[in-house]
Every structure is written in structure tokens, then in C-alpha cells.
C-alpha positions as CSV (number, residue, x, y, z in Angstrom):
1,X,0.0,0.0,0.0
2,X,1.1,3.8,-0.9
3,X,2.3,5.5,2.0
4,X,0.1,7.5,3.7
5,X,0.8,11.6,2.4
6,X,1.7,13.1,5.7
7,X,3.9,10.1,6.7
8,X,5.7,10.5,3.6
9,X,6.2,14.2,4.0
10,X,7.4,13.2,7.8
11,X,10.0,11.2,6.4
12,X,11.0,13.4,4.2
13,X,11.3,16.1,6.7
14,X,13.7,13.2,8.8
15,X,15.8,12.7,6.0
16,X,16.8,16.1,5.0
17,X,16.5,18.1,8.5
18,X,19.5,19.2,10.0
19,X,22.2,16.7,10.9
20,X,20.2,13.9,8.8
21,X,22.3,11.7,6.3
22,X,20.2,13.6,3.4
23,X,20.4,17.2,4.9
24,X,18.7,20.0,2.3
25,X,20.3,23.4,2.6
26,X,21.0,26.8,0.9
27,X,24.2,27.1,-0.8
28,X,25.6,29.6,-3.5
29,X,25.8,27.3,-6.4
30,X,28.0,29.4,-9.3
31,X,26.8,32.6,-7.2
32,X,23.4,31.4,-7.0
33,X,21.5,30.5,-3.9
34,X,20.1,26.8,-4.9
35,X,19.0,23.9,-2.3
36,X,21.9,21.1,-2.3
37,X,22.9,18.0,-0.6
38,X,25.3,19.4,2.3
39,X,26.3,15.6,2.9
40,X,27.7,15.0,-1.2
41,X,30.5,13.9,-2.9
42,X,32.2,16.7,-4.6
43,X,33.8,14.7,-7.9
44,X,32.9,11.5,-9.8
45,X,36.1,10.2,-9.0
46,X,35.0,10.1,-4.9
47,X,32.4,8.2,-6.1
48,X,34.2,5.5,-8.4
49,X,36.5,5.4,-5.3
50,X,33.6,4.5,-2.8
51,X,32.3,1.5,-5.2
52,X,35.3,-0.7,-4.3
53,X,33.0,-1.6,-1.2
54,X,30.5,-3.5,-3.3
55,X,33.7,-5.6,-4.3
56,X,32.5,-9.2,-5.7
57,X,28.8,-8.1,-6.4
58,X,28.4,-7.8,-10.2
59,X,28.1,-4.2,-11.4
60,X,28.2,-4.6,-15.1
61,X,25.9,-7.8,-17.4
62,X,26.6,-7.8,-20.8
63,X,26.4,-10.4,-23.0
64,X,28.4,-13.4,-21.9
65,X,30.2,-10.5,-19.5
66,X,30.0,-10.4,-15.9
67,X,31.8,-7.3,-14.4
68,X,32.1,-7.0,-10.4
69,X,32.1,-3.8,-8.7
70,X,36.2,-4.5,-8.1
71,X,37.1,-5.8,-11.7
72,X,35.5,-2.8,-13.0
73,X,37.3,-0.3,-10.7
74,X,40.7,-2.3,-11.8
75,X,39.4,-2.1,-15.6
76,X,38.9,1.5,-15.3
77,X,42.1,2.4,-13.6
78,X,43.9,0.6,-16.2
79,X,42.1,2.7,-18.7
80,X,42.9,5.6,-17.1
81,X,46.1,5.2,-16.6
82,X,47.0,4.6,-20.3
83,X,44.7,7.4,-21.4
84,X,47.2,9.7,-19.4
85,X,50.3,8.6,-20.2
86,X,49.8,7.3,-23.9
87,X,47.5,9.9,-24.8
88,X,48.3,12.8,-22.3
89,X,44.6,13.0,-21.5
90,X,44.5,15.8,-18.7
91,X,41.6,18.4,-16.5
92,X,39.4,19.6,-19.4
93,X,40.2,17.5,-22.2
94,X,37.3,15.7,-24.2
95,X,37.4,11.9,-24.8
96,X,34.3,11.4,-26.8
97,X,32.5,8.1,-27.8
98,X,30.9,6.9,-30.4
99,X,29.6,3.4,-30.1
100,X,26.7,1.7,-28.9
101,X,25.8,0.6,-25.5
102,X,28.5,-2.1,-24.0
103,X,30.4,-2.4,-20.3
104,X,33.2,-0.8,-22.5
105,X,31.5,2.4,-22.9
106,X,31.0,3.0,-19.0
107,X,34.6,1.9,-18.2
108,X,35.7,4.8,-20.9
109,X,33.2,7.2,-19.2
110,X,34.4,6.6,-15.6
111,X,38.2,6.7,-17.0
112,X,37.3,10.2,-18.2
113,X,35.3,10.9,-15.3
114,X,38.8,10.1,-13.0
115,X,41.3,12.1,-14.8
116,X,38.9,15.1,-14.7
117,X,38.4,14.9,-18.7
118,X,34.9,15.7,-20.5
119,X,33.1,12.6,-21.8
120,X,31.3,13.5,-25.0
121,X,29.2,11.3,-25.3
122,X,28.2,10.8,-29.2
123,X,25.2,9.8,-30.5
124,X,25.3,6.3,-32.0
125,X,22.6,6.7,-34.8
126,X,24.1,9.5,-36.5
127,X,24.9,10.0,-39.9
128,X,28.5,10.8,-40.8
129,X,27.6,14.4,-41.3
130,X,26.0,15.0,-37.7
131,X,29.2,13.0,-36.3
132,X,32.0,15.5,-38.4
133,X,29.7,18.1,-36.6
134,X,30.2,16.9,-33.6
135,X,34.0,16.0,-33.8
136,X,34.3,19.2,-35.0
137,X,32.2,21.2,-31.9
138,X,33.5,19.5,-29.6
139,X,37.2,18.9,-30.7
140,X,38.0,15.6,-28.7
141,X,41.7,14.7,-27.8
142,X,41.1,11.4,-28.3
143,X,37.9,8.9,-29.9
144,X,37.0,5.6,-29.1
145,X,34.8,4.7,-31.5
146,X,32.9,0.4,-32.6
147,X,33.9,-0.7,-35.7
148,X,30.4,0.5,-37.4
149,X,30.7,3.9,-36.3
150,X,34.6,4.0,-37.3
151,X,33.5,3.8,-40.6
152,X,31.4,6.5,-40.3
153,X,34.1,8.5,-38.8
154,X,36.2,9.3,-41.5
155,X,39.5,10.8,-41.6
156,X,40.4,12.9,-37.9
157,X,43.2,14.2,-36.7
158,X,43.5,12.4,-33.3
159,X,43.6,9.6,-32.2
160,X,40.9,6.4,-32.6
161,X,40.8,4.0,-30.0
162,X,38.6,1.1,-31.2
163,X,36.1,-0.4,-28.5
164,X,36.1,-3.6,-29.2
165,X,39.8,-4.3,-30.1
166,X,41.8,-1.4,-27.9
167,X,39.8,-1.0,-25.0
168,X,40.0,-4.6,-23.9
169,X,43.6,-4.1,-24.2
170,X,43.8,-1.2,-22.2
171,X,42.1,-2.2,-19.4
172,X,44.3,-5.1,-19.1
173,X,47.6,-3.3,-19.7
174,X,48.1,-1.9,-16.1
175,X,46.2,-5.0,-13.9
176,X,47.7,-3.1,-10.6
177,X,48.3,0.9,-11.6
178,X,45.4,2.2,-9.9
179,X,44.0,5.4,-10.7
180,X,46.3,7.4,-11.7
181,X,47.3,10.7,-8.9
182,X,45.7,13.6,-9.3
183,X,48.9,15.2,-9.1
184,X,48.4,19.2,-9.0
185,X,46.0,20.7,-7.1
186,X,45.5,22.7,-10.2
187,X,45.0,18.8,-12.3
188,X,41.9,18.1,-9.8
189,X,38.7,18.8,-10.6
190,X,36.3,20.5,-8.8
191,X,32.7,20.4,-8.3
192,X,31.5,23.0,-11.1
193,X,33.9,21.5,-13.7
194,X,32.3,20.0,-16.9
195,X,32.4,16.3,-17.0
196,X,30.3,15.3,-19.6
197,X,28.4,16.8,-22.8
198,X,25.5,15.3,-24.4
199,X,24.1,16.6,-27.5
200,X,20.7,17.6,-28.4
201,X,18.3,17.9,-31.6
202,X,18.9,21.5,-32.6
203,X,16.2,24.3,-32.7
204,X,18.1,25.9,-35.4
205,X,19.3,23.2,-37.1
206,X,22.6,21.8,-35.4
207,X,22.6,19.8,-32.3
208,X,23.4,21.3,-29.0
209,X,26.2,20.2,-26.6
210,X,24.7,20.2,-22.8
211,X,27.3,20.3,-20.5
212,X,26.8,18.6,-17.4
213,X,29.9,19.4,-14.2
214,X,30.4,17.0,-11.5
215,X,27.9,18.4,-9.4
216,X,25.2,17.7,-12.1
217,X,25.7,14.1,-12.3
218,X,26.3,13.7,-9.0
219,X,23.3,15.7,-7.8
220,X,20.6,13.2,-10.0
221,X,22.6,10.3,-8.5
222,X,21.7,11.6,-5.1
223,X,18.3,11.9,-5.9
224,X,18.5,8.2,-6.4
225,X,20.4,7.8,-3.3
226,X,17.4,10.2,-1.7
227,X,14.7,7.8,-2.8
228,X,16.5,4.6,-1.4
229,X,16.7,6.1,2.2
230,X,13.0,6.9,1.6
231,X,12.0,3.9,0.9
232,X,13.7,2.2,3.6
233,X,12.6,5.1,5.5
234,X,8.8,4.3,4.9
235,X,9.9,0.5,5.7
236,X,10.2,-0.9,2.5
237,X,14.4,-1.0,2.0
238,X,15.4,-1.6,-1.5
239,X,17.9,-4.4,-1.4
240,X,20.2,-5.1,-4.4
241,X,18.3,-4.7,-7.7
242,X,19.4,-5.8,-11.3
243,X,18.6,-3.1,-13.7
244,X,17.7,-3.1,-17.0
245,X,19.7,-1.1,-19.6
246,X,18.1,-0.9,-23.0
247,X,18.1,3.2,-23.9
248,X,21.1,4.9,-25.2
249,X,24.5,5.5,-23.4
250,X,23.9,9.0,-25.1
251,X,21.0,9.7,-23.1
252,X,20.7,10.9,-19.4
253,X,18.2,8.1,-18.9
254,X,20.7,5.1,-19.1
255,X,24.0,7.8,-17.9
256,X,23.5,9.3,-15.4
257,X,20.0,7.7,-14.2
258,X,21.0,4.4,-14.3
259,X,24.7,3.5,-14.9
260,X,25.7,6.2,-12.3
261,X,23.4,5.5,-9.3
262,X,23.7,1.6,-9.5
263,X,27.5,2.1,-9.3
264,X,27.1,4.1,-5.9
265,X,24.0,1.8,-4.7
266,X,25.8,-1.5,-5.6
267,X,23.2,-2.8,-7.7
268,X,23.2,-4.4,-11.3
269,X,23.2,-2.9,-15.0
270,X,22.0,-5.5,-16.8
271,X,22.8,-4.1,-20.7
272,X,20.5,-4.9,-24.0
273,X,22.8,-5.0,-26.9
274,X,21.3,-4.4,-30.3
275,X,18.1,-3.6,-31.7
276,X,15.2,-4.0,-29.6
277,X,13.6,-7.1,-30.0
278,X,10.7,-7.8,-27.7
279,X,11.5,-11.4,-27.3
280,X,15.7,-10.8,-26.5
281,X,14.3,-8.7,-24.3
282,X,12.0,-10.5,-22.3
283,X,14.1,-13.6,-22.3
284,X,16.7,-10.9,-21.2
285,X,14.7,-10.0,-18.2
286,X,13.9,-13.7,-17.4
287,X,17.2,-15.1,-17.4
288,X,18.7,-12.7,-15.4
289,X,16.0,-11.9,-13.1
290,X,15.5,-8.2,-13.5
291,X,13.7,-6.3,-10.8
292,X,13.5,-2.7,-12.4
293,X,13.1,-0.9,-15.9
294,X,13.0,2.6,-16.9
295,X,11.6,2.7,-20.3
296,X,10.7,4.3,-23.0
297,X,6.8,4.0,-24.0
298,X,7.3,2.9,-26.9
299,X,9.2,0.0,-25.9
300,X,6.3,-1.1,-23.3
301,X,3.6,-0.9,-25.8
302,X,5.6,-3.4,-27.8
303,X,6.0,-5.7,-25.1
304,X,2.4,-5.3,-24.3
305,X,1.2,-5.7,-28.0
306,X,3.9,-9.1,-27.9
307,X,1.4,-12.0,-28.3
308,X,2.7,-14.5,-25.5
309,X,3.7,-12.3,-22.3
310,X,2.7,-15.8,-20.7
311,X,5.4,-18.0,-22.2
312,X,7.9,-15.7,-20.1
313,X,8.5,-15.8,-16.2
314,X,8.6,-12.1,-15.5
315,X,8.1,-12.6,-11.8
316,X,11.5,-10.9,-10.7
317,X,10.5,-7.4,-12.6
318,X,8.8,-5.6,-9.6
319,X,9.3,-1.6,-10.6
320,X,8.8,-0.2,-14.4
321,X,9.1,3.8,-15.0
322,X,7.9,5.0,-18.2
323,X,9.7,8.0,-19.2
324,X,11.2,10.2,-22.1
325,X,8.1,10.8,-24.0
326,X,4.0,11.6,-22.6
327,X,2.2,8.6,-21.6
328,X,-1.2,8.2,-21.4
329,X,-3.4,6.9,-18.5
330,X,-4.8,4.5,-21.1
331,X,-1.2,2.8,-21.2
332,X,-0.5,2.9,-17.7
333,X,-3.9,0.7,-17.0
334,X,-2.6,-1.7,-19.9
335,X,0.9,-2.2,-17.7
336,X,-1.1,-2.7,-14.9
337,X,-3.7,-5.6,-16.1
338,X,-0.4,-7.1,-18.1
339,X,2.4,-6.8,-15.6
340,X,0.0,-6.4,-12.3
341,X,3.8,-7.4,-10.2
342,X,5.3,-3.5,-11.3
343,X,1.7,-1.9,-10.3
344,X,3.1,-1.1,-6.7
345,X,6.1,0.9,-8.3
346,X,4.8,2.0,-11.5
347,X,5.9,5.3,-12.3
348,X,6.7,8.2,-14.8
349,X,9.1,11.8,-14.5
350,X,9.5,14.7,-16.3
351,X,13.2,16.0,-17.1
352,X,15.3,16.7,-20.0
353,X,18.7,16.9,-21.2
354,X,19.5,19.9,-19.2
355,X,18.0,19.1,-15.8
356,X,20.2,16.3,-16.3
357,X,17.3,13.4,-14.1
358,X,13.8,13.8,-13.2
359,X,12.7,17.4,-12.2
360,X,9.7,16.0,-10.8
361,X,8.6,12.2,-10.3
362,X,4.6,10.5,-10.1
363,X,4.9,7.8,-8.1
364,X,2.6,4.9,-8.3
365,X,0.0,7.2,-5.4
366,X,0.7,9.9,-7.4
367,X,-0.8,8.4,-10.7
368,X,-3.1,6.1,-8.4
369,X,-4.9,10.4,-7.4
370,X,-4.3,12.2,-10.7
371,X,-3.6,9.3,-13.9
372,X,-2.3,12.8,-16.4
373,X,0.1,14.3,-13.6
374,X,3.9,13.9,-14.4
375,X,4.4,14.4,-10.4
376,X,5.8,16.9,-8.0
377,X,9.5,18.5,-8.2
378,X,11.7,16.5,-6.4
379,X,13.6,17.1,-3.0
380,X,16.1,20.0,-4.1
381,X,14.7,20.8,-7.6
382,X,12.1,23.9,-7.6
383,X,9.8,24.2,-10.4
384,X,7.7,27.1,-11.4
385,X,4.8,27.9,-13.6
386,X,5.7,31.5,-15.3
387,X,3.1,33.9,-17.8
388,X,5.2,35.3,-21.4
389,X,6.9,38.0,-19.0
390,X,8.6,35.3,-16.6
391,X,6.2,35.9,-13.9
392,X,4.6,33.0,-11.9
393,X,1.2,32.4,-12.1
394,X,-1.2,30.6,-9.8
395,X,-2.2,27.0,-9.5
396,X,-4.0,25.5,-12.2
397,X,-3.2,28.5,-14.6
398,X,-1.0,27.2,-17.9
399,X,2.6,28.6,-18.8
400,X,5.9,27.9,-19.2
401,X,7.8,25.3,-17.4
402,X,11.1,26.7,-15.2
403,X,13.4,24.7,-13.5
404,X,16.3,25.5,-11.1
405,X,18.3,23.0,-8.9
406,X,22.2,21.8,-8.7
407,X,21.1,19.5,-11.4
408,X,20.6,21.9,-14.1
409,X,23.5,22.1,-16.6
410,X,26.2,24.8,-17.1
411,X,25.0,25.4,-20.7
412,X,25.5,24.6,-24.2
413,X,29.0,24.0,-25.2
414,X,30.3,26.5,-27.1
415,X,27.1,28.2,-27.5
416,X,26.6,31.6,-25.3
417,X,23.9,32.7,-27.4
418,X,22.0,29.4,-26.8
419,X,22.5,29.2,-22.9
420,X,21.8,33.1,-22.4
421,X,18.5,31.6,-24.2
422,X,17.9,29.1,-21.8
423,X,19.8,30.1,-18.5
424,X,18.4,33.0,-17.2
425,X,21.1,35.1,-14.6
426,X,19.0,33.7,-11.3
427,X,19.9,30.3,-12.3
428,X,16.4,29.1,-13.5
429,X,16.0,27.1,-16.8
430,X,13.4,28.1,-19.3
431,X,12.4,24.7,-20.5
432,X,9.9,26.0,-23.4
433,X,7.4,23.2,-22.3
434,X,4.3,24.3,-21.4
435,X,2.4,23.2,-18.0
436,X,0.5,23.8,-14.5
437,X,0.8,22.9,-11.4
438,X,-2.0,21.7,-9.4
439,X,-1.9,21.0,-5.8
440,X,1.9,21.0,-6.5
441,X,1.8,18.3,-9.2
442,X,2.6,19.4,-12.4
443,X,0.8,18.3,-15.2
444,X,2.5,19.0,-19.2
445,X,0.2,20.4,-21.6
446,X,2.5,20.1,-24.8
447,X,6.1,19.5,-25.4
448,X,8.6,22.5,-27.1
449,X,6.4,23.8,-29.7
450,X,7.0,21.5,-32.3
451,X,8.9,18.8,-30.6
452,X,8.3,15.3,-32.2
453,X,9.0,12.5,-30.0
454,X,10.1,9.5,-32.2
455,X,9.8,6.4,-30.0
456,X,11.6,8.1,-26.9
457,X,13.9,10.0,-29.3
458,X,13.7,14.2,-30.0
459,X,13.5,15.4,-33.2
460,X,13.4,18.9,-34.2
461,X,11.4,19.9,-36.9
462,X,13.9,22.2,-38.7
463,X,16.8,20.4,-38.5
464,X,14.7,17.6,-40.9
465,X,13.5,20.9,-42.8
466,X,16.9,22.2,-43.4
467,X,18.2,18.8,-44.9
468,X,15.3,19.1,-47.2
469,X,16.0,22.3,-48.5
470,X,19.8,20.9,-49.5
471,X,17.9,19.2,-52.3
472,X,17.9,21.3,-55.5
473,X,14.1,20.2,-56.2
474,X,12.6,21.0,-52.8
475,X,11.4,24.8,-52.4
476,X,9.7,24.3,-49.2
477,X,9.3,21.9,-46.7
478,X,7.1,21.7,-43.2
479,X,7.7,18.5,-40.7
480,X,5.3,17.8,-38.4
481,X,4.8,15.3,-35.8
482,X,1.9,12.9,-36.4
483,X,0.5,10.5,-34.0
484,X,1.7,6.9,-34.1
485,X,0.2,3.8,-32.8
486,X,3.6,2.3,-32.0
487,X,6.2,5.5,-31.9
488,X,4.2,7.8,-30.4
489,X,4.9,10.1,-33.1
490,X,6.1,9.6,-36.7
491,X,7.7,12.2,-38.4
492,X,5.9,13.9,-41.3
493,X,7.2,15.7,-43.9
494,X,5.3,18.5,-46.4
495,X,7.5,19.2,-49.5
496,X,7.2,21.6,-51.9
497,X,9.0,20.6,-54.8
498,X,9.7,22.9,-58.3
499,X,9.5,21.6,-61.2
500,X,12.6,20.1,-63.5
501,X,14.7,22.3,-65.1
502,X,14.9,22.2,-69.2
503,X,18.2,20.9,-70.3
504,X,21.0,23.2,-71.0
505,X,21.0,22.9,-74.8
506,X,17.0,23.7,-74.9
507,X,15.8,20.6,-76.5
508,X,13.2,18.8,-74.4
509,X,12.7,15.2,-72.6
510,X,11.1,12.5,-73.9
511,X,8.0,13.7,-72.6
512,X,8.4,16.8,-72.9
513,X,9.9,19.7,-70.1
514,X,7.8,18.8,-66.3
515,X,5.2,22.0,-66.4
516,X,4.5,24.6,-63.7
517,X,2.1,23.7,-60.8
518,X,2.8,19.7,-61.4
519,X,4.5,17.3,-58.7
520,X,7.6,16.5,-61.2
521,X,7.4,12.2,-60.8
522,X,11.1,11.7,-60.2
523,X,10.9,13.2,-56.9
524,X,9.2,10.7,-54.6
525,X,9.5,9.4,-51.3
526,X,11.8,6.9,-51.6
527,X,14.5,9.8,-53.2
528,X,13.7,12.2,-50.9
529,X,14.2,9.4,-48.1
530,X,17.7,8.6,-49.5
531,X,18.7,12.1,-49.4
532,X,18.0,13.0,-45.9
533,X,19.2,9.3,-44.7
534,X,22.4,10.3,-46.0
535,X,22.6,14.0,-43.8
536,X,20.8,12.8,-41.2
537,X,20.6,9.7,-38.0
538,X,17.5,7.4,-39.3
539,X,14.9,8.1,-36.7
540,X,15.0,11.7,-38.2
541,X,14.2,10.7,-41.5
542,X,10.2,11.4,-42.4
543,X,8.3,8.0,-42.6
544,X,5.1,9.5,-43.8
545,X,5.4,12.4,-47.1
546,X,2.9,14.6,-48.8
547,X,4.9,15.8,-51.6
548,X,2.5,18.6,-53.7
549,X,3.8,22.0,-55.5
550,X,1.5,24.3,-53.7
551,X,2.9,26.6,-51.7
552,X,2.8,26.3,-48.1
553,X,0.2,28.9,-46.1
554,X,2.0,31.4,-44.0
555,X,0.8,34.3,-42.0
556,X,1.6,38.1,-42.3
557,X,5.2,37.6,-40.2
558,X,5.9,34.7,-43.2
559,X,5.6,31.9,-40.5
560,X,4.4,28.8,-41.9
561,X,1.0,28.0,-40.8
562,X,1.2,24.4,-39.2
563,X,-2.3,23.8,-38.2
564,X,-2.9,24.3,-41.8
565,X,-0.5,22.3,-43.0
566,X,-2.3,19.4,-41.0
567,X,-5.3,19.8,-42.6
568,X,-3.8,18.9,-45.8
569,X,-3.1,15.5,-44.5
570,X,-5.2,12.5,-45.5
């Protein structure tokens, strides 16, 4: 049964009152006065330290792999160690990755993490283009890069570490080095120093580099850290869990929400490799008895649409959190009748990229009294509801979402003009969501203007708009997000095209030069698919097309007029 809400609050109050493990207070946080942790770790390398106590409890699952919490410390420190005297890594330096999700991947972050570096973390599905962009924005000292996404890669001018081949021999290079000495005080890194950018979906067209410090990360592990005490708190302790990891090493879901906290709380990252594939998955979660799984809601409307949930024993999967993209109450009552053992900890959040974890969490109570809210702000987040000239507005009244907490990034690498954007000078982050609060839940009405969320994954409308335009027979083009029975949201495309060109000595085609005001027939889908494959990661390419030559309505400020647009759609 749900806690009862003034015992909650009472533990609450225990845990984070004065001289409590958990203790909440005000502290200037980059000359702003934010709530913080007074009992915290002040660099990721205290808490890769600290994890040597788990010792021979298993950490990392992947594959035929079976990392404990002291192999992987050993692993790491062998990694580190080369990384600073083979490639001179130092305080500041980026070591970005491009791969897809393996136990390599974390050993390379925490590596980074120890020698005070910047992990970039890369986005496996994108196209070479979006990678050079990325290489090029975030100019890495060193790579390490899987064999697909080497090939991708192209020609750089440092050096490329491959993950399957190097890594493995790195980490076995220096079996008894340990980490490496911080040497310097000036070689440490402090609290507020970046430790790790991930990039997101443009709004004008290039993806954005978040930039997460030490405190960031740390801070949403805390949180985690926060809800175990609660837990146990409310007489319910936690134990050691096995965790499923099946989203993105790019993302902060699986980052710093999953691989992060399970390293401090001792538990398990169990690791998905490869496409999702309902029945790997399940048989996944069966054979290594998986107690908890943050998903995306598209992957749990697959598994609930899988036709034999019976043939599997998923007895050991007693918690399931549904984040990254809106779910409805509809689907939360289909987990509940299909996996009835998660009901007690079914849950959602709302966060992004830049809050870094959850800025507010519904717990299973919380979706039990109000099915639509996202939650309340957690422990040492604050959340506000503001009107178009930043002020707040009262309960139940709609505006834009703002955020402030020790979570919230430092801003966009290399990109003043974007974090001046966001970042406002009192430390609060203008999320461009729109929302209210009610009885201090908050509930989201719609998602950054014209956000489409692609199966857990943002895309930005004019980034897929500006690939378009590259093509010499596209004039105009509108993408829109369309509803999706399995994705969520598909994305659309609207494209004007022009018509062909006569050839340059004047005579005419076979049939004849394509006239005005006609959709010219060698410009279909499956070209225009091809061209924006080839500029852009797959998910962002349009799956559905209306491809016409009139021109697109816009209003007196030359806006495009998207609710019009939709109409056009069959």
C-alpha cells in the first residue's frame, strides 16, 4: 500500500533536517543561492572510489560478461592510466564516444570521469555528417569509436581508440596501476567542472552540446540515493536490484539515471545490446531476473502488444518507469492488467537533457490520485509555472515550465547565445514546455512547440527541414509530428517541390519539359528518403510524405502555418 501523504512528508522532513544523512540546505551554487545535498560527494572520481566496497557483487551484465564492482574499478584504472600517459589525457580535455551501448562504454566514461576529462558522449545513430559536426564542436583529444561507427568517422586528426579491439587491451595493460594521482591541485577537478556533454536535436538546425559538471551528475545520482533512504525510511528497504539497460549511453536516462546510481548503490546494469527485439528482451529480463526498468513507452507498448507475455516468467520485474516521452493513462492501466507485479512501483518523470534526471517524479500514489500528472518536483529541484513575462502564475493557470536546482546544466558547449537563451542570470532554466501545477503536481500540456518524440527520441522539426531544403528540387518543406500507434509520433514531412529544369542545350525530354504547378514524378518518397538518410541519423528521416507544388500557407510575419498544414493530411 502507498504511503500514507503526511507520513511521507514526515520522512521526508527526517531525512533532509538538520544533521540527517540527506540534509537539504542553501548554498551559492555558481553565485546562485540553490537547495543542495550538504552531505555530497564533490567529484565522480570520490564516487568511483567509494564503489570498491560492493567488491564481488556484479556491477556490469553484458552479454556473456560479468563485471564486479572490483574488476571494473581495476578495468577503469587501467584505462585511465594509459589514457594519461599514452595519450596525455588531462583536467578539461574531451574523450568522446561513439559506439553503442557495451560495459566498455562505462569503463571509458568513468576513465574520463577520473582524470577530470569531458566525456562526449556521441550519438550512435548519427549519420556521418552529424558525427563530423560533432567532432568538429566538440574537438575531442582522443575517440574511441565500434567498428560500425569507425567507418562513419572518417578521416580525424587524433587519435581512434577502437572499443572492441583497444579498449579490452587497455584495461588489461596496467592490472595493478590504480588510478592514476591527481597530481596538482590545479589537475583536480572540482565540483562545477564539466564532466560530460550530451548533445541535443537542434532548434536551429545543429545539435546542442549540454554540458553537465560533476555536481550535475552527482546531484541526479543523489536523488536516487534520496529515494532509497526513503524507501527504507517508509519500511520498505530496497535491497540489491538488477537493472535493465536498453536506452542509449547517449541519453541521461541510461547515464546518469541508471549507470551512475547503480555504481554508488551497488546494484546491477543488466545491458541490452542491439536492436530491440521484444522477445531478447523478455528472455533478457527472465534469465537474469531483472527487478527494475526505466523505459521508454514505446518499448512497453511493444512488449504489451507481444502476443505470449505468458510463455515468459517475468516474476523478478517488480518496478517499471515510463519516461522520455508523454504517456497516457490509457497505457498505464494496460501495464497494470499485463504486468499487475510493477503496479506497486509504476511510475513516470519529467526532465530533460539539461535538468540532467527527473525534475519531478509520479509515483505509483501519485498516478493512483491524478492518472495525467507527471508528479511533483523532487527534494532539491524547484519548479515554477511563469506567464510570457517570466512571472509565476497561480495554480491550475497554464505557462511555461522553469526549472532550477544543482542538477541543471552549465549550458551549451560553445554556444553563449543558446544558454543566455535558456539560462536565465538567477539560475532558473526556461524549459519552453508548457504546463501547470496543481496541488503541487505538475501536469504537461504540450512539449517545445514543435517537438516530435520519435519512439523516446527528440526530433526537431527544422533540423529535418533544413536537410530538405539541401535538395535542389525542394522549395519548401514543413515537418510535423503525427501520431503513431507504436512511436508515439512519426515524423511527417510537407514538401514543396519545383518543377525540373529544361536541359541546358534547350531541346526537351522524352516527354516533354515537367510543367508549372505539377509534382515532377522523379521526386518521390523513396528519393527524398535517401537524401535526408544520407545527412541525417535514421529516426530523423520522415516515414510519412505529402509531396505537392502548392505553396505552403504562412501568416503576415511569413511563418508557416502548421495547423494548416495538417489539414492537408489525408
Amino acid at each position: 500500500p502507498a504511503p500514507d501523504p503526511a507520513e511521507r512528508a514526515a520522512a521526508v522532513a527526517r531525512l533532509t533536517g538538520p544533521g540527517s544523512p540527506f540534509e537539504v540546505r542553501t548554498e551559492p551554487v555558481r553565485g546562485r543561492p540553490m537547495r543542495v545535498f550538504r552531505h555530497r560527494r564533490r567529484s565522480l572520481r570520490e564516487l568511483l572510489d567509494a564503489s570498491t566496497a560492493h567488491g564481488a557483487a556484479e556491477y556490469l551484465v553484458c552479454g556473456g560478461r560479468r563485471v564486479t564492482f572490483a574488476a571494473h574499478h581495476a578495468a577503469v584504472a587501467s584505462v585511465a592510466h594509459a589514457l594519461r600517459t599514452r595519450y596525455r589525457i588531462r583536467r578539461g580535455d574531451r574523450v568522446a564516444i561513439l559506439a553503442a551501448n557495451s560495459a566498455e562504454w562505462i569503463m571509458t566514461f568513468w576513465a574520463s570521469a577520473a582524470l577530470g576529462a569531458v566525456t562526449v558522449g556521441m550519438n550512435s545513430l548519427w549519420s556521418a555528417r552529424e558525427i563530423a559536426h560533432g567532432v568538429a564542436d566538440s574537438t575531442p583529444s582522443v575517440i574511441v569509436a565500434d567498428d560500425r561507427r569507425r567507418a562513419l568517422l572518417g578521416a580525424v586528426n587524433v587519435p581512434v581508440l577502437s572499443i572492441e579491439h583497444d579498449l579490452a587491451e587497455l584495461a588489461a595493460a596496467h592490472p595493478d596501476a590504480g588510478l592514476p594521482d591527481s597530481g596538482r591541485t590545479e589537475d583536480r577537478p572540482v565540483e562545477d567542472d564539466p564532466a560530460v556533454i550530451l548533445y541535443t536535436s537542434g532548434t536551429t538546425g545543429r545539435a546542442k552540446g549540454a554540458v553537465h559538471s560533476h555536481r550535475n551528475v552527482l546531484a541526479a545520482c543523489d536523488f536516487h540515493l534520496f529515494n532509497d533512504a526513503l524507501a527504507a525510511e517508509l519500511g520498505r528497504p530496497p535491497g540489491r536490484r538488477r537493472f535493465l539497460l536498453a536506452t542509449p549511453l547517449f541519453h541521461i536516462a541510461a547515464l546518469h539515471n541508471l549507470a551512475v546510481p547503480r555504481l554508488a548503490a551497488g546494484d546491477t546494469a543488466v545491458i541490452h545490446t542491439g536492436r530491440f527485439e521484444v522477445d531478447r528482451v523478455l528472455r533478457l529480463i527472465e534469465r537474469e531476473r531483472v527487478t527494475n526498468w526505466g523505459a521508454v513507452p514505446t518499448m512497453v507498448r511493444r512488449v504489451l502488444e507481444h502476443a505470449d507475455l505468458a510463455d515468459y516468467d517475468l516474476s523478478s520485474l517488480t518496478s517499471l518507469s515510463l519516461n522520455s516521452a508523454p504517456s497516457s493513462r490509457a497505457l498505464f492501466d494496460r501495464v497494470r492488467r499485463a504486468l499487475p507485479g510493477t503496479a506497486a512501483a509504476l511510475g513516470t518523470s519529467y526532465g530533460l537533457t539539461e535538468t540532467a534526471t527527473g525534475a519531478t517524479v509520479a509515483t505509483a500514489a501519485d498516478l493512483a490520485e491524478d492518472p495525467d500528472t507527471v508528479g511533483r518536483p523532487v527534494v532539491n529541484v524547484d519548479v515554477e509555472i511563469r506567464d510570457a513575462d517570466g512571472n509565476p502564475v497561480p495554480d491550475g493557470v497554464e505557462g511555461e515550465i522553469h526549472v532550477r536546482g544543482a542538477q541543471v546544466m552549465l549550458g551549451y558547449w560553445n554556444r553563449p547565445d543558446a544558454t543566455a537563451g535558456a539560462l536565465g542570470a538567477d539560475g532558473w532554466l526556461r524549459t519552453g514546455d508548457l504546463g501547470t501545477l496543481v496541488g503541487g503536481r505538475l501536469r504537461i500540456s504540450s512539449r517545445r512547440s514543435d517537438l516530435i518524440l520519435r519512439g523516446g527520441e527528440n526530433v526537431y522539426p527544422v533540423e529535418v527541414e533544413h536537410a530538405l531544403a539541401e535538395h535542389p528540387r525542394v522549395s519548401e518543406a514543413v515537418v510535423l509530428g503525427t501520431p503513431h500507434p507504436d512511436l508515439g509520433e512519426e515524423v511527417t514531412a510537407v514538401v514543396v517541390t519545383s518543377p525540373a529544369p529544361a536541359p541546358p542545350d534547350g531541346t526537351t525530354t522524352p516527354d516533354g519539359p515537367v510543367p508549372d504547378g505539377a509534382a515532377p514524378d522523379d521526386v518521390d518518397e523513396d528519393v527524398l528518403s535517401t537524401f535526408v538518410a544520407d545527412r541525417l541519423a535514421r529516426y530523423k528521416v520522415p516515414t510519412r510524405w505529402l509531396i505537392t507544388t502548392t505553396p505552403l500557407p504562412r501568416n503576415a510575419t511569413g511563418k508557416v502555418e502548421r495547423p494548416t498544414v495538417r489539414t492537408w493530411l489525408p
